[in-house]
TIDONU-389215 format. One record per residue: residue number from 1; residue in one letter; x, y negated, z negated of N, C-alpha, C in turn. Coordinates in steps of 0.001 Angstrom, whole numbers, plus 500000, padded with zeros to 6 digits. Example, Ala and Ser with C-alpha at 12.3 -4.5 7.8 and 13.67 -1.06 7.14 Angstrom:
# TIDONU-389215
<resi:1 resn:a n.u:513190 n.v:505690 n.w:492200 ca.u:512300 ca.v:504500 ca.w:492200 c.u:513200 c.v:503300 c.w:492200>
<resi:2 resn:s n.u:512850 n.v:502250 n.w:492920 ca.u:513670 ca.v:501060 ca.w:492860 c.u:512900 c.v:499970 c.w:492130>
This chain:
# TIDONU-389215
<resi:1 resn:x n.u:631034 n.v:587350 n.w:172108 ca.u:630971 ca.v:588029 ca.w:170834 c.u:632389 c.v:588299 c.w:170342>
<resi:2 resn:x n.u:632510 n.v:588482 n.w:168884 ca.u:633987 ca.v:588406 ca.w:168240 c.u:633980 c.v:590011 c.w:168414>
<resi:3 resn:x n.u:635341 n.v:590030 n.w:168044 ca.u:635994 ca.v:591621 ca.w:168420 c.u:635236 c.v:592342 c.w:166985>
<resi:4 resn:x n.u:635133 n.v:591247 n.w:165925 ca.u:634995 ca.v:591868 ca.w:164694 c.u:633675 c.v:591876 c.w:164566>
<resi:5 resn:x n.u:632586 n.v:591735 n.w:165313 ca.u:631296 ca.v:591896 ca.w:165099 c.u:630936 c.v:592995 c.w:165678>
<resi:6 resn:x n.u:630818 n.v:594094 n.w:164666 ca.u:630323 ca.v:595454 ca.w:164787 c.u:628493 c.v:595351 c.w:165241>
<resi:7 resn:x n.u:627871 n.v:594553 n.w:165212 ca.u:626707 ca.v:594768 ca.w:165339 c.u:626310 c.v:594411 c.w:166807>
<resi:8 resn:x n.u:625997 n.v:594472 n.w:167993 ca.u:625554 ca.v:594417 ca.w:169165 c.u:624378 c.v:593229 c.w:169092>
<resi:9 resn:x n.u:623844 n.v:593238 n.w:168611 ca.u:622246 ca.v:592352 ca.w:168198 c.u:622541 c.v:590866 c.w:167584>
<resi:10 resn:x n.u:624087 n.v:590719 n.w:167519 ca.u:624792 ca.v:589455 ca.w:166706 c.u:624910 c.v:588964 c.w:168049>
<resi:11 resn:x n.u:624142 n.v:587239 n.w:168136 ca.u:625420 ca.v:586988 ca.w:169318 c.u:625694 c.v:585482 c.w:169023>
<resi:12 resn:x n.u:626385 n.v:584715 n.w:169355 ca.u:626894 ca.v:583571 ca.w:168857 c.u:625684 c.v:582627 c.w:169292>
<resi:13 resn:x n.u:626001 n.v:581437 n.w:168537 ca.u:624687 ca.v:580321 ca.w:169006 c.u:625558 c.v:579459 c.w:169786>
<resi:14 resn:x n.u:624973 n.v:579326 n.w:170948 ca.u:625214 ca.v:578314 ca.w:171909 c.u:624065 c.v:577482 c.w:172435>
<resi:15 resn:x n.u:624936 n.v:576549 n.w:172766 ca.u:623777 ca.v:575690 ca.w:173046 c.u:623782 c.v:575180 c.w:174611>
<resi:16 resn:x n.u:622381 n.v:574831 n.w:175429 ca.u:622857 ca.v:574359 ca.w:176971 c.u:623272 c.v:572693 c.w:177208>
<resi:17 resn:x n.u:622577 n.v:572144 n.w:175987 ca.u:622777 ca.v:570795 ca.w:175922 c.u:623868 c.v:570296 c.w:175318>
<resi:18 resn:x n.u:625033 n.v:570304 n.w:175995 ca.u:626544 ca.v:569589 ca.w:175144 c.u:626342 c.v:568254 c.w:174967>
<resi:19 resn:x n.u:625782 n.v:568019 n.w:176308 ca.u:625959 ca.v:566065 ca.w:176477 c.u:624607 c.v:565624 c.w:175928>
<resi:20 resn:x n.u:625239 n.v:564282 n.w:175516 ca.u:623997 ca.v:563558 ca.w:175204 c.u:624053 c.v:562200 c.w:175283>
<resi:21 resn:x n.u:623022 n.v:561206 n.w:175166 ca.u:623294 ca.v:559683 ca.w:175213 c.u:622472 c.v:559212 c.w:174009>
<resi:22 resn:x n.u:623193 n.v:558469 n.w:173565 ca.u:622747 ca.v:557922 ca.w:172445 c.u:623192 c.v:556017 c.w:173238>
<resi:23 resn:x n.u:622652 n.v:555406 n.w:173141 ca.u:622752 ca.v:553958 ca.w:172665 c.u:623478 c.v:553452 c.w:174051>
<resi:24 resn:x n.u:622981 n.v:554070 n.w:175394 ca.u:623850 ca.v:553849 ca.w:176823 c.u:625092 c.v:554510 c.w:177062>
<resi:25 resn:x n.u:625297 n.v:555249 n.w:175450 ca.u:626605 ca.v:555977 ca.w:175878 c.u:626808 c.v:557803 c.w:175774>
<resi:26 resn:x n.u:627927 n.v:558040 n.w:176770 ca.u:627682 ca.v:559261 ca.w:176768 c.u:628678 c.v:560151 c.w:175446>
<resi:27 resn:x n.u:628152 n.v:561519 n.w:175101 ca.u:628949 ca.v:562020 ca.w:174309 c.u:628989 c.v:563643 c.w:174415>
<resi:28 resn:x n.u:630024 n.v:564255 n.w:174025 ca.u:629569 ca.v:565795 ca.w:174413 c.u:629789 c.v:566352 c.w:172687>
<resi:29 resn:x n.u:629419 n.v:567710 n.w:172574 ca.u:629294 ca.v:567943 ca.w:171210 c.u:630337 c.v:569351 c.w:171797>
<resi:30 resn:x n.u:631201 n.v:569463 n.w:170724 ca.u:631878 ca.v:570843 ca.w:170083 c.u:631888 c.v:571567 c.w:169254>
<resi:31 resn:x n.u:632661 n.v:572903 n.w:168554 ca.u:632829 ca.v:573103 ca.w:167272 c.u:633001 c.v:571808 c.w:166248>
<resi:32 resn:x n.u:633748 n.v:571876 n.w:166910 ca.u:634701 ca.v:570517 ca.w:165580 c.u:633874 c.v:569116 c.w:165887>
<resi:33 resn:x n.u:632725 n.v:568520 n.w:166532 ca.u:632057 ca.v:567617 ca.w:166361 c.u:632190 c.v:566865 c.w:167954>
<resi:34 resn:x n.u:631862 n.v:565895 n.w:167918 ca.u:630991 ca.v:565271 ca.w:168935 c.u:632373 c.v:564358 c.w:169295>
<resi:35 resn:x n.u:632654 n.v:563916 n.w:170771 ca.u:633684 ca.v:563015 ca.w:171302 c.u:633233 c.v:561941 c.w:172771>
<resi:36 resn:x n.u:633356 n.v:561125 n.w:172315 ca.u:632919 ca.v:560170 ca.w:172930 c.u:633479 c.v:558578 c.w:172702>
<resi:37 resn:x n.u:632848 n.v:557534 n.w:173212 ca.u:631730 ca.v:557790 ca.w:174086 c.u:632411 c.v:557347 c.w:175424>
<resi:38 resn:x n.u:631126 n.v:557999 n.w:176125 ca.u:631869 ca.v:558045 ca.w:177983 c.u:630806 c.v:556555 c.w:177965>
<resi:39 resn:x n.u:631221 n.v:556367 n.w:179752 ca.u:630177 ca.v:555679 ca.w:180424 c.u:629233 c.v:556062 c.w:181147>
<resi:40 resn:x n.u:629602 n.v:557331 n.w:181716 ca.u:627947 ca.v:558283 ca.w:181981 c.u:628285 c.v:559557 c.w:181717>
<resi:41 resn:x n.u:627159 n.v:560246 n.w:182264 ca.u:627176 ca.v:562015 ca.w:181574 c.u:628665 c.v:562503 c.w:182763>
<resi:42 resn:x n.u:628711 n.v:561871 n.w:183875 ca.u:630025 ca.v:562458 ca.w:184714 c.u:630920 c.v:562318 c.w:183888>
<resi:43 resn:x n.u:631745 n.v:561358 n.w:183458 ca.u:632652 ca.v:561126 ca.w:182777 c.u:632826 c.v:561604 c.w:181685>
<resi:44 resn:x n.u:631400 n.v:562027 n.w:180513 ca.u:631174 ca.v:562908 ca.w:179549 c.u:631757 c.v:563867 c.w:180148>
<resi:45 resn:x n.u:631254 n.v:564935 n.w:180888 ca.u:631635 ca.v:566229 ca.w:181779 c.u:633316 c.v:566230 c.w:181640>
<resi:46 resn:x n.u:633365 n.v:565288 n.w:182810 ca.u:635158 ca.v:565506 ca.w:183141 c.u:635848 c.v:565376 c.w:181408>
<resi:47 resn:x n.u:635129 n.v:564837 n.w:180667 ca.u:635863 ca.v:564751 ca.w:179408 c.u:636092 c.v:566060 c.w:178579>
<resi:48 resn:x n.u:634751 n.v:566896 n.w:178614 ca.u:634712 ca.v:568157 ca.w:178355 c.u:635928 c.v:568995 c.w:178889>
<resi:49 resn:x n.u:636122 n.v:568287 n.w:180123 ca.u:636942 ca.v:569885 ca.w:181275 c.u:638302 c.v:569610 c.w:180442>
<resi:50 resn:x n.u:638594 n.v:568689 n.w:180304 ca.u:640032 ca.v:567825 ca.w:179444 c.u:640007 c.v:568441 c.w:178418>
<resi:51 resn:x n.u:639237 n.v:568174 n.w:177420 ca.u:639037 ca.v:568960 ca.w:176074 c.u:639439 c.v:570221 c.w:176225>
<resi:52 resn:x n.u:638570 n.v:571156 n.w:176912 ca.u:638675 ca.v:572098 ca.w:177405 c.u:640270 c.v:572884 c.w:177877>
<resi:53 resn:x n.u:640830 n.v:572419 n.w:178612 ca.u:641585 ca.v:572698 ca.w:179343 c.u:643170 c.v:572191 c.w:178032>
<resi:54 resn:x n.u:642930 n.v:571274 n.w:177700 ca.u:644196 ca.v:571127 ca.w:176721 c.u:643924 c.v:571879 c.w:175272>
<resi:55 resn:x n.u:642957 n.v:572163 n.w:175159 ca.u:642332 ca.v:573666 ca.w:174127 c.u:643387 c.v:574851 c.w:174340>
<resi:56 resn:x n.u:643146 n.v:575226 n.w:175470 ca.u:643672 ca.v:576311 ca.w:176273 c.u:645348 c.v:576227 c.w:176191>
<resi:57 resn:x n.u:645540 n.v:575059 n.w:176585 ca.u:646834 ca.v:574764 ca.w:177056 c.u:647574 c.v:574895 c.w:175458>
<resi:58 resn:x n.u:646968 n.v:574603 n.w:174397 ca.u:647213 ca.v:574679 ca.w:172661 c.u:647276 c.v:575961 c.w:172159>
<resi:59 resn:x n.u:646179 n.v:576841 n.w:173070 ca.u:646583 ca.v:578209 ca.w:172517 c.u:647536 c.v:578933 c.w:172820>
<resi:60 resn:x n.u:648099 n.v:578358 n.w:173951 ca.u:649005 ca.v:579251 ca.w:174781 c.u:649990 c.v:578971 c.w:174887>
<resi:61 resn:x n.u:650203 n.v:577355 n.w:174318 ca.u:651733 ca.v:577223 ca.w:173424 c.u:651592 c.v:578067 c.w:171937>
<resi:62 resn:x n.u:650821 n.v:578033 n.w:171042 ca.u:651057 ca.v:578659 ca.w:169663 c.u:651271 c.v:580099 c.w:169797>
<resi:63 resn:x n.u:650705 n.v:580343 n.w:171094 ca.u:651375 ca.v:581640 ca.w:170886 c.u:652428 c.v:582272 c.w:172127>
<resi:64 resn:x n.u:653283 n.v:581416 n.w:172419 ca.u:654420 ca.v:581306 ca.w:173155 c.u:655146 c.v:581056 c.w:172146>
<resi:65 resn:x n.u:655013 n.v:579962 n.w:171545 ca.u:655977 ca.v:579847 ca.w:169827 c.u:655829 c.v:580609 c.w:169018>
<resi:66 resn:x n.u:655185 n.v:581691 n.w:168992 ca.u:655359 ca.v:582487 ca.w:167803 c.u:655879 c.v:583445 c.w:168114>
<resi:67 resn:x n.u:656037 n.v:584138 n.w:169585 ca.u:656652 ca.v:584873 ca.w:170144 c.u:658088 c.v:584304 c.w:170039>
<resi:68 resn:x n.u:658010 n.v:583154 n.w:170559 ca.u:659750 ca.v:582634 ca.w:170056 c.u:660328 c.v:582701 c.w:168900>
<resi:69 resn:x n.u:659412 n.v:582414 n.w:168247 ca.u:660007 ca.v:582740 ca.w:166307 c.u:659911 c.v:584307 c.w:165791>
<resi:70 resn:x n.u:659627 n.v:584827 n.w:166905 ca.u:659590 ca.v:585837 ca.w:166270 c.u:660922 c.v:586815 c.w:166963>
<resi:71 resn:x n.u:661364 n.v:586273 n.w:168281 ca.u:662699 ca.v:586873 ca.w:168722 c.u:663412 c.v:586237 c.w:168142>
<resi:72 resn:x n.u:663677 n.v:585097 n.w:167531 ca.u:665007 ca.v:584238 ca.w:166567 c.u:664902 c.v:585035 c.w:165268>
<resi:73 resn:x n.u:663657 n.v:585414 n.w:164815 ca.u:664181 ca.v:586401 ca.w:163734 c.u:664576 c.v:587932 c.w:163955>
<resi:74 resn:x n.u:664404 n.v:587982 n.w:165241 ca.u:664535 ca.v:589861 ca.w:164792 c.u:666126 c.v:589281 c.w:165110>
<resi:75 resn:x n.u:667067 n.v:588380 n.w:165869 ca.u:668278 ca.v:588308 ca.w:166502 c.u:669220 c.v:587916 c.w:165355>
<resi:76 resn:x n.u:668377 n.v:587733 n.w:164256 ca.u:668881 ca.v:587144 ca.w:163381 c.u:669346 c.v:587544 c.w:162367>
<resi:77 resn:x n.u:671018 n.v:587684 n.w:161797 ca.u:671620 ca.v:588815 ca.w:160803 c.u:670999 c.v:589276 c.w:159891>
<resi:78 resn:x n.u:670711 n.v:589970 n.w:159243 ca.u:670217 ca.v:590263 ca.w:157763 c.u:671089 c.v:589775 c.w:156867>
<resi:79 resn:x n.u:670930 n.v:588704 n.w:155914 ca.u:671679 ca.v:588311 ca.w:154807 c.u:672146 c.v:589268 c.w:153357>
<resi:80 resn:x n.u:671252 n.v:590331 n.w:153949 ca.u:671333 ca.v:591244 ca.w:152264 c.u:672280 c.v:592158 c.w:153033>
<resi:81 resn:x n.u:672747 n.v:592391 n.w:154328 ca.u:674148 ca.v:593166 ca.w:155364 c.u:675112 c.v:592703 c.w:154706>
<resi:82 resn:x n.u:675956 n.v:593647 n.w:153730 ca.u:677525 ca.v:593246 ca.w:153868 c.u:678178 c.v:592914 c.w:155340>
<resi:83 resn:x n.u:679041 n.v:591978 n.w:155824 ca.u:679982 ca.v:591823 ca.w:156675 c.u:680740 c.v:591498 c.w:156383>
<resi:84 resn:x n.u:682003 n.v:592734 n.w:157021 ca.u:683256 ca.v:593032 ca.w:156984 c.u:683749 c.v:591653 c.w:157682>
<resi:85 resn:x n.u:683472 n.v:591190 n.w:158674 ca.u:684380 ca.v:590310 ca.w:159741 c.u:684580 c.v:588645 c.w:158507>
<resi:86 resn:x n.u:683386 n.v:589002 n.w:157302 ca.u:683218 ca.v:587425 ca.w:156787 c.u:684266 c.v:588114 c.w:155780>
<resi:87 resn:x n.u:684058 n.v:588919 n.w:155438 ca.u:685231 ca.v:589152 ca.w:153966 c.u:686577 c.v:589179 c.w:154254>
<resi:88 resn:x n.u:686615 n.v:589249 n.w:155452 ca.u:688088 ca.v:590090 ca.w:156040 c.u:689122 c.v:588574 c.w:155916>
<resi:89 resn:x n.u:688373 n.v:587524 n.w:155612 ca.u:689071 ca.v:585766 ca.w:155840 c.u:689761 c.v:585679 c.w:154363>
């Protein structure tokens, strides 16, 4: 459940069936749509854990980089600061 769903009785739709075969081949379904095709439901699976796992690995760079952009700006002069050391040339 989202942090922002005040109601208890809300709960997300999930589903148990990711994988599926269509036409001898395998495929798994996501938010963002369906990826495939495997050669069996194993390989579907391990494809999921991949998906999965470099998902993760995406969130946790964007927000390692934003933490970085966000110490380059606080380190970073204020342009509307008079400085003495630039006038002083």
């Amino acid at each position: 459940m989202r942090d922002s769903d005040k109601d208890e009785k809300v709960r997300p739709f999930r589903t148990r069936n990711r994988y599926f075969c269509q036409d001898g081949q395998w495929w798994f379904s996501t938010r963002e749509g369906e990826e495939g095709p495997f050669m069996s439901r194993e390989a579907a699976e391990h494809g999921m854990q991949r998906y999965v796992d470099s998902a993760e690995m995406m969130e946790k760079f964007k927000s390692e980089k934003s933490v970085r952009q966000a110490e380059a700006h606080a380190n970073r002069p204020d342009p509307l600061v008079w400085n003495k050391s630039v006038d002083s040339l």
